[in-house]
C-alpha positions in Angstrom: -13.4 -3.1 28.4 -9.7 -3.9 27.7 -9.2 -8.0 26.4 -5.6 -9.2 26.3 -4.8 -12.2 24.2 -1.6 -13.9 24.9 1.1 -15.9 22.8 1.6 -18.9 25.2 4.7 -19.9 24.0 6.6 -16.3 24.6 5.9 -13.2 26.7 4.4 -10.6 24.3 0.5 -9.0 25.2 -1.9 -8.0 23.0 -4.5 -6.0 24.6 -8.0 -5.1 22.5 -9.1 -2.0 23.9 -12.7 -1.0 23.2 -12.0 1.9 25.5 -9.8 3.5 22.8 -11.8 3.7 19.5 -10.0 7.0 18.3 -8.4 5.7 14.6 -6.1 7.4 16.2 -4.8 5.2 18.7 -5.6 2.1 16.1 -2.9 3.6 13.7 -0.2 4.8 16.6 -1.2 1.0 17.7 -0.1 -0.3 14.0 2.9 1.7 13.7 4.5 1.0 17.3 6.6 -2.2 16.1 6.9 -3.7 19.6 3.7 -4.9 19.7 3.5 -7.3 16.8 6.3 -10.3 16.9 8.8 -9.6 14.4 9.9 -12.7 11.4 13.5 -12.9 13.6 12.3 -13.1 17.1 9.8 -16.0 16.0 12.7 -17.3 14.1 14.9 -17.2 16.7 12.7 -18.8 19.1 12.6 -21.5 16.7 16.5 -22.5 16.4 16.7 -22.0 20.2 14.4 -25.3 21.0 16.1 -27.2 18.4 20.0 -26.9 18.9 21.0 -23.3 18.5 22.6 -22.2 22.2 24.1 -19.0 21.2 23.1 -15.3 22.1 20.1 -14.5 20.6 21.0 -11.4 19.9 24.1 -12.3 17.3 23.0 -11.9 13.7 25.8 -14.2 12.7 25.8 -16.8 14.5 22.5 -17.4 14.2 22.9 -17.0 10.6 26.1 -19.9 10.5 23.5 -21.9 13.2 20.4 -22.1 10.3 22.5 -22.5 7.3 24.8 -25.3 8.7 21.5 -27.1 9.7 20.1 -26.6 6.1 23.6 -28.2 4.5 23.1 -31.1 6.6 19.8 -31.6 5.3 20.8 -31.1 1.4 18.6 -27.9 0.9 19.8 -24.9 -0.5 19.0 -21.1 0.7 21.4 -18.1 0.0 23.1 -17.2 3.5 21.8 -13.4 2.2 18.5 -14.6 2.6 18.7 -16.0 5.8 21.1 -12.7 7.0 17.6 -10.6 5.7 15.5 -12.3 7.9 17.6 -11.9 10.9 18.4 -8.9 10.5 14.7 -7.6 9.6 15.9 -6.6 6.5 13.3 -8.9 4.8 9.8 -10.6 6.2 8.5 -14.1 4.2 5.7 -12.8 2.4 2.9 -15.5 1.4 4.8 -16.4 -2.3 5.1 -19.9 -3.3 8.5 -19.4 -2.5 8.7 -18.2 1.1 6.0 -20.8 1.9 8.8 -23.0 0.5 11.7 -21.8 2.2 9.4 -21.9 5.5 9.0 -25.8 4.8 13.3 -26.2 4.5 13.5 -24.6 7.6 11.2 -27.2 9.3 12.9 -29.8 7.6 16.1 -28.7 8.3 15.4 -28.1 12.1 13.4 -31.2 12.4 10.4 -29.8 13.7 7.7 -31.2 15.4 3.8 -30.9 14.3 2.6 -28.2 16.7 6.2 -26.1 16.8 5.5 -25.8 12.9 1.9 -25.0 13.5 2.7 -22.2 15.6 5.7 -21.1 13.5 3.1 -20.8 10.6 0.2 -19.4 12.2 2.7 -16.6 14.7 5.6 -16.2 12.9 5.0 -16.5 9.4 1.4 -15.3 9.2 -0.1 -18.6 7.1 -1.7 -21.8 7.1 0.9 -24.7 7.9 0.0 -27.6 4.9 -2.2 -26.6 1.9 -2.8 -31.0 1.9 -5.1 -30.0 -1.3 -1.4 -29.7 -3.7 0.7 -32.7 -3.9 3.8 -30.9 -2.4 2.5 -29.9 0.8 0.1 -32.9 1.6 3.3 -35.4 0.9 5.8 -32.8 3.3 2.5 -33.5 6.0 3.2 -36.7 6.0 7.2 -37.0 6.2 7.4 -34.5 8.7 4.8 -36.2 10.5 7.0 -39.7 10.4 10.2 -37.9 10.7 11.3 -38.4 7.0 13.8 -36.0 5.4 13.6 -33.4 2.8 15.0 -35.6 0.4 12.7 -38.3 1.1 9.7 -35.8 0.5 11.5 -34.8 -2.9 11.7 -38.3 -4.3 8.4 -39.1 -2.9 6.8 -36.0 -4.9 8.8 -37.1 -8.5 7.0 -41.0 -8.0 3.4 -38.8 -7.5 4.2 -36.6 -10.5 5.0 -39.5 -12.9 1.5 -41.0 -11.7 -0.9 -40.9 -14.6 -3.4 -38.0 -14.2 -6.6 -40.0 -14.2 -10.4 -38.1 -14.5 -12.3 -37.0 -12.0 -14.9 -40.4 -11.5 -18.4 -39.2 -12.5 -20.6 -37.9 -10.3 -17.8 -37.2 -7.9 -18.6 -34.2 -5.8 -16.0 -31.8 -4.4 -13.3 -33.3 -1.9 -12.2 -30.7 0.7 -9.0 -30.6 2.6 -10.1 -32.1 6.3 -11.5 -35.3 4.3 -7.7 -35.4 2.2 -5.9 -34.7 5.9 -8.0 -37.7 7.3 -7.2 -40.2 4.8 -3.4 -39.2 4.9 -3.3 -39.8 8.4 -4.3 -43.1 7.8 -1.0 -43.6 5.5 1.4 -45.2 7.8 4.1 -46.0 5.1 5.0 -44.6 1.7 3.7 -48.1 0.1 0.0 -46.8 1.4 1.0 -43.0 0.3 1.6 -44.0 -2.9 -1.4 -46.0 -3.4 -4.0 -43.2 -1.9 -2.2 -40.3 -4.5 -2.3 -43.0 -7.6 -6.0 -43.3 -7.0 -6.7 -40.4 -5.8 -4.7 -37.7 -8.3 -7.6 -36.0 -10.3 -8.3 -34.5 -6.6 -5.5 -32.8 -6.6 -6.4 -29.6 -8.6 -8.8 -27.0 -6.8 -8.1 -26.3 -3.1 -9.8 -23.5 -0.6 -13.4 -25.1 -1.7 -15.0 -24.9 1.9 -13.8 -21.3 1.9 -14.8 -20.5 -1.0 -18.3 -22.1 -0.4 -18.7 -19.0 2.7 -17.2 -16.3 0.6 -20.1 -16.8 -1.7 -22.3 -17.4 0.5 -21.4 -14.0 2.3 -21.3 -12.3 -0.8 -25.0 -13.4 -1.4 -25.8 -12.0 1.7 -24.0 -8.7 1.5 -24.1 -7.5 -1.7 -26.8 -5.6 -3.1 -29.2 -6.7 -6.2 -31.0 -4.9 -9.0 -34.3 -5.1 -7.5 -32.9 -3.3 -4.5 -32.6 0.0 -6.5 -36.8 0.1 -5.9 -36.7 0.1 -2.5 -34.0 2.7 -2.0 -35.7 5.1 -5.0 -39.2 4.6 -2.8 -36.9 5.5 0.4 -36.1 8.6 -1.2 -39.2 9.8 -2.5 -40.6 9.1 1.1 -42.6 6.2 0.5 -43.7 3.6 3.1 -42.0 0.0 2.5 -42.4 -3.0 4.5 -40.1 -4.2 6.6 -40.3 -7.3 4.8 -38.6 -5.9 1.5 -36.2 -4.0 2.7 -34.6 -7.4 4.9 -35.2 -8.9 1.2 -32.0 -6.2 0.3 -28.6 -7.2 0.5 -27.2 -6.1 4.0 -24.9 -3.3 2.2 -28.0 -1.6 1.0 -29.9 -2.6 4.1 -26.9 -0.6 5.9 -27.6 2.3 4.0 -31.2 2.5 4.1 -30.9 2.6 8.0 -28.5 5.7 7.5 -30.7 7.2 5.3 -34.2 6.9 7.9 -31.9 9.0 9.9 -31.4 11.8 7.4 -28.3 10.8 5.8 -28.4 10.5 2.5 -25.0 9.2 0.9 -24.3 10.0 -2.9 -24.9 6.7 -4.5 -26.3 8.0 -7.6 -25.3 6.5 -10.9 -23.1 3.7 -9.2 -23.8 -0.1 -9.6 -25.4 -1.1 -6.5 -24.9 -5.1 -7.4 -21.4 -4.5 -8.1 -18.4 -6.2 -6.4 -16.6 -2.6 -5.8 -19.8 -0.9 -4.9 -20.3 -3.2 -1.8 -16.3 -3.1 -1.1 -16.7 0.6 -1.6 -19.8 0.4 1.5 -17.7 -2.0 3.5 -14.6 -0.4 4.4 -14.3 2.4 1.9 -10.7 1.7 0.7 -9.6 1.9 -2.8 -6.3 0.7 -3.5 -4.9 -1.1 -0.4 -3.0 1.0 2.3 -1.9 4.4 1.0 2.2 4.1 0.6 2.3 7.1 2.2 0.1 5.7 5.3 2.4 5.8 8.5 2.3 2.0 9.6 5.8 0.4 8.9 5.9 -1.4 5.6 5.1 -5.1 6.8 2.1 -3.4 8.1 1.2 -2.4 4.7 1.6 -5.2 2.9 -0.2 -7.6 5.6 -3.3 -5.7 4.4 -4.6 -6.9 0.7 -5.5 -4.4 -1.9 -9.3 -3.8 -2.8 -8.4 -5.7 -6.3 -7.3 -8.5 -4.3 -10.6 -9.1 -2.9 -12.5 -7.7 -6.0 -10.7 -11.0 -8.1 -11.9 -13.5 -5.0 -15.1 -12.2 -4.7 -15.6 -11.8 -9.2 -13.9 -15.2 -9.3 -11.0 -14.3 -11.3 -9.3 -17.3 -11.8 -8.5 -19.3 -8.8 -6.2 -17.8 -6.2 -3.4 -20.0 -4.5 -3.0 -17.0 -2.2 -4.1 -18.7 1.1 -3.6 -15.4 3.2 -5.6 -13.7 0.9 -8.8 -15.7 0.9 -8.2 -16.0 5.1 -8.5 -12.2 5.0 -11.4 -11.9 2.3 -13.7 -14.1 4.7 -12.5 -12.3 8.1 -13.4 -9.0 6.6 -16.9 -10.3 5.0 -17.4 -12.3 8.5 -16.6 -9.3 10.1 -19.2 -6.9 8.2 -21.8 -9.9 8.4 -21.6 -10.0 12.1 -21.7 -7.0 12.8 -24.5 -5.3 10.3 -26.5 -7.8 11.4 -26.4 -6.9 14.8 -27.1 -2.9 13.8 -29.9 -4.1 11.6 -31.9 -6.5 14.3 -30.1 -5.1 17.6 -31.9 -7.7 19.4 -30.1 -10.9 17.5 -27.9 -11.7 20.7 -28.3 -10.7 24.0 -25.1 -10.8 25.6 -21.4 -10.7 25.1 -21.7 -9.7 20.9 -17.3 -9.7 21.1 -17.1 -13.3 22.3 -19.7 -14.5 20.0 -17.9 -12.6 17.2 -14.7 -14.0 18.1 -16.2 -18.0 19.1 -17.8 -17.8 15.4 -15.2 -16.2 13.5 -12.6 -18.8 14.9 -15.0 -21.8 14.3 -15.4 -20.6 10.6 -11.8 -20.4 9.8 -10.9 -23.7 11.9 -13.5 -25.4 9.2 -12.3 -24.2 6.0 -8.4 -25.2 7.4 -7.3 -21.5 8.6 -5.3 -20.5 11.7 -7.6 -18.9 14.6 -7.7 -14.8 15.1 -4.2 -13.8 15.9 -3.9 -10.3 17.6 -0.2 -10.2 16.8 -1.4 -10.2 13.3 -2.0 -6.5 12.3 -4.7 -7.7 9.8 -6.1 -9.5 12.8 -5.6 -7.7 15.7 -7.5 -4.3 13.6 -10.8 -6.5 13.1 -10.7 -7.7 16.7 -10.3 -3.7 18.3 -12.9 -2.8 16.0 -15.1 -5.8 17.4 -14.4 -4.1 20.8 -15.2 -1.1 20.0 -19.0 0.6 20.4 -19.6 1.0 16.7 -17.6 -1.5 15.1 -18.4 -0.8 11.2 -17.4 2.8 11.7 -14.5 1.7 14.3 -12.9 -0.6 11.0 -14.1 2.3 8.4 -12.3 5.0 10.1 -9.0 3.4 10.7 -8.8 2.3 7.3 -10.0 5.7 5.7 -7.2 7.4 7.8 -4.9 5.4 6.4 -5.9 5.4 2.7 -5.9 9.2 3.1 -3.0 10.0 5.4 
């Protein structure tokens, strides 16, 4: 079965081949550049449909194009900058700062809703508008109406200088799609004003909905205390219903499955209600991708590091790191999915890939996140593995074969 997703707004393929499910041809995939849009062809693309008509090739003038665009709009970014992303010498990561720069080049270029959506989501590899901070839900709504960066600016000092009232009592959480809704309703800066003065104290905890899946995913996955019974009564070859064992978290659930078939990992002494332990079961990487894996380096860093997800999933302090907690809930949707289905076979019927896929999409459009993007490394790894016969070992292998190459 080969599935190709396409870009509709340029001409590169992205095939998901369940054919191949060597690790393998996953990591010659990840390494081969060409098949993943690079920062300065999205880039490019961009200034093209809004002014630039020079060869798309020269680094220069492409460079003068941007920077003469951003002086016109009183915003300031170094011309090296903008030289290192041209020139590849330099990809936005997801720092406050590059989500900022990514912001002055909308502003600069005058950019309309959905070309910044998809410069985002298939350029830059994020969410457009966080509308939970202050910052991003006022640059929603001036490039929405058209206003300039300044505008935005001055609009942002009148919010800050806003009294920071309490939270009412008995208010419950406020999530991003209900903020978003109410903005649109803001049709002048007079009604702006007047939501954010009354509506401040909400402006302090964003990636609730998220959040709300992660833990209930980590509920579902992770294994508890009383699960340490059933595995010790597993081993001593004792009969246990069927009943208690789907009472286990999946990650031990997993296990006991391999174990009725003889094997019998080495899980002695380790905490099986542990946060690593059921990252450990998942995908088996310790530390992120190996420097020494061979994927080019963007590669690398478009995977998080085990700690990354260790802090979302322990709650250590509240991460602004949108990418992050996008990847977190692919990866636990991902092993949800598809231990479920090796658990109870007979859960669906028909088409288990496009039911992955349909649900994983309709998850992350809820909680505010871009859609599966195959020209996403991150992405396009969970969707082969999805493809593949034996997806859990499909993801397991091509990350082991990294962290150990």
């Amino acid at each position: 079965m080969a599935i190709t997703s396409t870009q509709s707004s340029d001409s590169f393929n992205w095939p998901i081949d369940s054919d191949k499910a060597d690790p393998a041809y996953a990591l010659e995939y990840l390494n081969n550049p060409e098949h993943f849009p690079s920062f300065s062809s999205g880039l490019t693309e961009l200034i093209s449909k809004y002014g630039y008509k020079g060869r798309p090739d020269h680094t220069d003038d492409k460079t003068r194009f941007l920077l003469s665009k951003l002086s016109e709009a009183e915003i300031s970014i170094t011309k090296s900058t903008v030289l290192d992303w041209f020139r590849e010498k330099r990809r936005p990561n997801s720092s406050s700062e590059s989500r900022e720069h990514m912001f002055h080049v909308c502003f600069a270029l005058s950019v309309s809703p959905a070309d910044m959506e998809w410069f985002f989501g298939r350029v830059y590899f994020d969410r457009t508008f966080n509308c939970h901070t202050v910052e991003e839900a006022v640059y929603d709504y001036c490039l929405t109406h058209k206003l300039p960066y300044r505008h935005a600016e001055k609009l942002i000092a009148v919010i800050r200088a806003f009294p920071d009232p309490k939270s009412p009592s008995g208010s419950g959480t406020v999530f991003t799609k209900d903020i978003i809704h109410s903005l649109k309703r803001c049709e002048t800066d007079e009604e702006l004003l007047r939501f954010f003065k009354h509506n401040k104290h909400i402006f302090h905890q964003w990636n609730q909905t998220a959040m709300k899946y992660i833990n209930g995913f980590d509920k579902l996955i992770r294994g508890k205390k009383s699960d340490k019974a059933v595995i010790n009564a597993c081993k001593a070859g004792k009969t246990f219903l069927p009943k208690e064992v789907r009472q286990c978290g999946l990650i031990v659930q997993e296990y006991l499955l391999a174990a009725r078939g003889g094997r019998f990992d080495y899980i002695s002494g380790k905490s099986i209600d542990s946060v690593d332990f059921m990252l450990e079961r998942m995908i088996t990487l310790n530390s992120g991708l190996s420097r020494q894996a061979p994927v080019p380096l963007f590669v690398k860093r478009n995977f998080p590091s085990k700690k990354t997800f260790s802090d979302i999933l322990n709650r250590c302090g509240s991460s602004t790191s949108y990418d992050s907690i996008r990847k977190c809930l692919i990866l636990l949707k991902f092993y949800h999915f598809w231990a479920a289905l090796l658990l109870q076979p007979d859960l669906i019927d028909h088409s288990p890939f496009d039911i992955y896929c349909d649900e994983t999409n309709a998850l992350l459009a809820e909680c505010g996140y871009e859609d599966l993007f195959p020209g996403n490394p991150y992405d396009w790894l969970f969707l082969w593995a999805s493809a593949c016969k034996k997806p859990l070992d499909a993801l397991r292998g091509v990350i082991s074969s990294i962290d150990s190459a």
